[in-house]
C-alpha positions, 0 to 999 in steps of 0.5 A, spaced: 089 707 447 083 712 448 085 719 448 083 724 453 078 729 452 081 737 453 079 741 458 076 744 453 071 740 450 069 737 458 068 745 460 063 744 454 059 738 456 059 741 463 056 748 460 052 744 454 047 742 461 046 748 464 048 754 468 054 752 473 058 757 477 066 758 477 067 754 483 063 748 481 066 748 473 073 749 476 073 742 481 072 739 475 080 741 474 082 742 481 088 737 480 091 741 473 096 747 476 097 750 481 097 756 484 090 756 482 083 756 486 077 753 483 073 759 482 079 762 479 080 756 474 073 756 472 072 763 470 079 762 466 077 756 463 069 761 461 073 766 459 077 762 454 069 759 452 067 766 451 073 767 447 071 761 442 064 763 442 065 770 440 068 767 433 064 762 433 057 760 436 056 753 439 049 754 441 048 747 445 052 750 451 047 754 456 047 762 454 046 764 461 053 761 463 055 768 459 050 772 462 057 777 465 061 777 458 059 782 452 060 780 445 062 784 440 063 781 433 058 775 433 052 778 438 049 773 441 043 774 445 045 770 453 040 769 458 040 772 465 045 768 470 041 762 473 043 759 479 048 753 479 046 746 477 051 743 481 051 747 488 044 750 488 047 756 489 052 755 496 058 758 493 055 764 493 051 763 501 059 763 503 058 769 507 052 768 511 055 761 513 060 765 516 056 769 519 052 764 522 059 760 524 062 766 528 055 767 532 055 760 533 063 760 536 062 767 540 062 765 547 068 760 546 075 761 548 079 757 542 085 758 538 084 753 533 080 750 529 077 746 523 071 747 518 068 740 515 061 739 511 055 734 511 052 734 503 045 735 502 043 728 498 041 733 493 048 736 492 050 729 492 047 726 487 048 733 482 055 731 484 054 724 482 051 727 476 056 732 473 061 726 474 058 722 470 058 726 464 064 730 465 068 725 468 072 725 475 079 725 472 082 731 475 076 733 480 075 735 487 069 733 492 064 740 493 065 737 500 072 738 500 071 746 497 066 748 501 070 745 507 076 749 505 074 756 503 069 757 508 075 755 513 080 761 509 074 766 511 073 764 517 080 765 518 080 771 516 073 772 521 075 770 527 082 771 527 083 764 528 089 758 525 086 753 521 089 746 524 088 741 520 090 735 525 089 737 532 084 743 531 081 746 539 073 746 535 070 743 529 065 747 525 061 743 521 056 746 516 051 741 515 047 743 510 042 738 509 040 740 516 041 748 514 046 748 521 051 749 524 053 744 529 059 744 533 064 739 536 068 742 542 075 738 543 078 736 550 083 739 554 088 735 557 091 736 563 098 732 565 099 732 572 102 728 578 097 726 584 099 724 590 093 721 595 094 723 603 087 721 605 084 714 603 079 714 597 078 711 590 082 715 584 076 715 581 068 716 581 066 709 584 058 708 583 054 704 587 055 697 584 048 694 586 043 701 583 050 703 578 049 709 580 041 710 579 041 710 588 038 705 592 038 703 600 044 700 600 047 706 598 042 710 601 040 713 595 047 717 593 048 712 587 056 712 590 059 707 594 065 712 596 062 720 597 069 722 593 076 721 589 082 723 587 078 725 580 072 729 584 078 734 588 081 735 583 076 736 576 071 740 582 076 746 581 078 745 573 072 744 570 069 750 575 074 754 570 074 751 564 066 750 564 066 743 561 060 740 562 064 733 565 071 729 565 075 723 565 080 721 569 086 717 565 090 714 571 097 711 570 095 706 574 091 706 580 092 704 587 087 700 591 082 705 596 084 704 603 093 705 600 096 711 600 100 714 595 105 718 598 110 716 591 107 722 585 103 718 580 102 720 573 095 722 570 091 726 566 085 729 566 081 731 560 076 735 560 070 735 555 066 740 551 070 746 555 068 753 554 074 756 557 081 755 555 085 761 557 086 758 564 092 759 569 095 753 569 099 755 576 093 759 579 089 752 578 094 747 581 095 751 587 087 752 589 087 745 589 092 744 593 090 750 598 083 746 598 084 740 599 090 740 604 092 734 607 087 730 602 090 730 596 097 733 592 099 735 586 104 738 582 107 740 574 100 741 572 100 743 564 097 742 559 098 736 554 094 731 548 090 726 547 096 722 546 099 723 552 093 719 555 096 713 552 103 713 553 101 714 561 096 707 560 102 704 557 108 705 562 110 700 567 114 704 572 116 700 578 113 701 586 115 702 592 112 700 598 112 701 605 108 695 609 106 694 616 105 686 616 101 683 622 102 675 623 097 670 627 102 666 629 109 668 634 116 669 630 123 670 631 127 676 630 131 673 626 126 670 621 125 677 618 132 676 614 130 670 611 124 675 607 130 677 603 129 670 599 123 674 596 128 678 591 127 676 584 121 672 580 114 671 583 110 667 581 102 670 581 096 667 580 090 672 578 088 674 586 081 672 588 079 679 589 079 680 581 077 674 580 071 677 577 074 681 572 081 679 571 082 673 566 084 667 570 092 666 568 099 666 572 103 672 572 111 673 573 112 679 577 119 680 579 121 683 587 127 689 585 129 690 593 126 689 600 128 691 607 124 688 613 125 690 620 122 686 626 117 690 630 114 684 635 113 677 635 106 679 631 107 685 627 113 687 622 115 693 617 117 693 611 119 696 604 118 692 597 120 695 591 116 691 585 116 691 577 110 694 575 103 689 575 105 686 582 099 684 586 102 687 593 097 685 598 098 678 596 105 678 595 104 678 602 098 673 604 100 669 599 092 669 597 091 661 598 098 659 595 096 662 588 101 667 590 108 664 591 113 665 595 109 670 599 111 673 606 107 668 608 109 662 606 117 664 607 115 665 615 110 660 615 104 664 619 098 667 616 100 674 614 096 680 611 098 689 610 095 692 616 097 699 613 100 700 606 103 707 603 106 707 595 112 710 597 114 711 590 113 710 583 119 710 578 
């Protein structure tokens, strides 16, 4: 069985190649006690090496690695400390990267953060090198310290918590590139809309340009000149300074139906300078200025894992139909509509054909109440389970939806005006 090799004895082969720093020689037992920084460990473990060399010489270590220590018994002559062979030097720059870090994060508002760092392929191939000769058995990465000490300054610098998960900024010491570059982490804001004004709920490009303007859409790039995302990111990306926004939906409603039930969503903003934002104040502007278009309420602040439950959740609706008919019917035909409460069966409407997959769907019709209005036109309230095609409930699209309001009253029937009245 081979036996390990002491601390000592692999402190001796780290010293025998050259000048190296405390931090550099205590990585190579970061895993050894704790309590203990590597910096701390190094200077242990050479002072414990200085003690060895003041009773007995070992002239194949690099004097200059005891360049601060003064011998007294045995009077060997050391060489002026040289800079580190493993980390050129780095620990001891520690400083004016934090000085560089907190120049660069001055103008954000945030309150907590994370440090990472991109090696230099010298750092790692010294870091590959030591390891070979020394070994990797109770070692740490350099990366990993640099990150972590240059986090614990910075901490104490900007008066900001270090947040190893969900951090609001991530400072990245790229030293390959001597820079300091920034990833500014999105707000998320929960709230719920209701649309008043017929309109997408988000940005709808041209589809003939994709944006890029053309003469169908008279050089706008858009097929609608607003949505539900415009009115309300206009004003919190106004306050935030976030450079752009996306819009996460549960759900969404077609352009010309109203939603008069409040839907969820989430709007992330991206690269937002501001934070500190008044979340009240906000979602009253937006109500004030866009009175009559648009409603929101419990705006608040939330994660990126909200954005995923929302899309996640099947909520079932309520809608309020005015259904016309080409053809005469009786008033007491609308009773028989009550036969459409339970299972449906829908295959992929041909107005999504396009970017749907072509399969049947089981839907079910919770509730429903219809009243007659004339021989050509009738009201109605339809609670369905969430992924209900609505408008086809109604036209029976052909017969790929069945039964549908159409084929129980045997005319042609289709939404002439159509609300969500309320999403559970």
């Amino acid at each position: 069985m081979k036996t390990k090799s002491s601390v000592l004895d692999k402190a001796k082969i780290i010293l025998s190649n050259g000048c190296i720093c405390n931090n550099c020689l205590g990585r190579q037992f970061a895993q050894l006690l704790s309590g203990y920084d590597n910096e701390t460990r190094g200077k242990t473990i050479r002072t414990t090496l200085a003690f060895e060399q003041e009773l007995k010489e070992d002239k194949k270590l690099d004097k200059s690695n005891f360049s601060d220590y003064k011998f007294r018994q045995n009077k060997i002559k050391t060489l002026d400390k040289k800079t580190c062979y493993v980390c050129d030097g780095i620990f001891e720059k520690t400083n004016q990267i934090i000085k560089k870090a907190s120049f660069e994060v001055e103008d954000l508002e945030f309150n907590t953060f994370h440090v990472g760092a991109t090696l230099s392929e010298n750092l790692l191939k010294n870091e590959e090198s030591l390891w070979e000769e020394a070994g990797i058995d109770y070692v740490e990465s350099i990366k990993t310290e640099i990150s972590r000490v240059c986090g614990k300054k910075l901490q104490t610098v900007l008066k900001k918590e270090v947040d190893l998960k969900h951090p609001e900024i991530v400072i990245l010491i790229n030293l390959e590139k001597n820079a300091i570059e920034l990833t500014i982490n999105s707000i998320y804001l929960y709230g719920k809309y209701k649309k008043l004004k017929a309109m997408p709920q988000t940005k709808w490009h041209c589809q003939e340009c994709r944006g890029l303007g053309c003469k169908v859409c008279n050089y706008t790039g858009r097929k609608y000149n607003t949505s539900v995302q415009e009115k309300i990111e206009e004003l919190a990306l106004k306050v935030t300074e976030g450079i752009d926004a996306k819009f996460h939906g549960a759900g969404r409603e077609d352009v010309d139906v109203l939603c008069k039930g409040h839907r969820e969503f989430v709007l992330e903003l991206i690269e937002p300078k501001k934070r500190n934002i008044d979340i009240k104040k906000l979602e009253k502007d937006i109500n004030k200025k866009y009175k009559g278009e648009i409603e929101i309420i419990n705006l608040k602040i939330t994660d990126k894992d909200t954005v995923k439950q929302i899309k996640e959740k099947k909520s079932n609706k309520t809608y309020h139909a005015v259904i016309e008919l080409n053809d005469d019917i009786k008033k007491e035909d609308v009773k028989n509509l009550e036969e459409l409460i339970g299972v449906i069966n829908q295959q992929t409407p041909k107005r999504v054909a396009h970017r749907r997959a072509d399969i049947i769907r089981k839907r079910s019709v919770l509730s429903l109440t219809a009243k007659y209005i004339n021989k050509r036109q009738i009201k109605a309230d339809i609670t369905t389970e969430a992924g209900m095609y609505i408008k086809e409930l109604v036209s029976g699209d052909d017969g790929r939806t069945r039964p549908s309001v159409s084929s129980i009253l045997g005319v042609k029937a289709k939404i002439e005006k159509l609300d969500v009245t309320e999403i559970d």
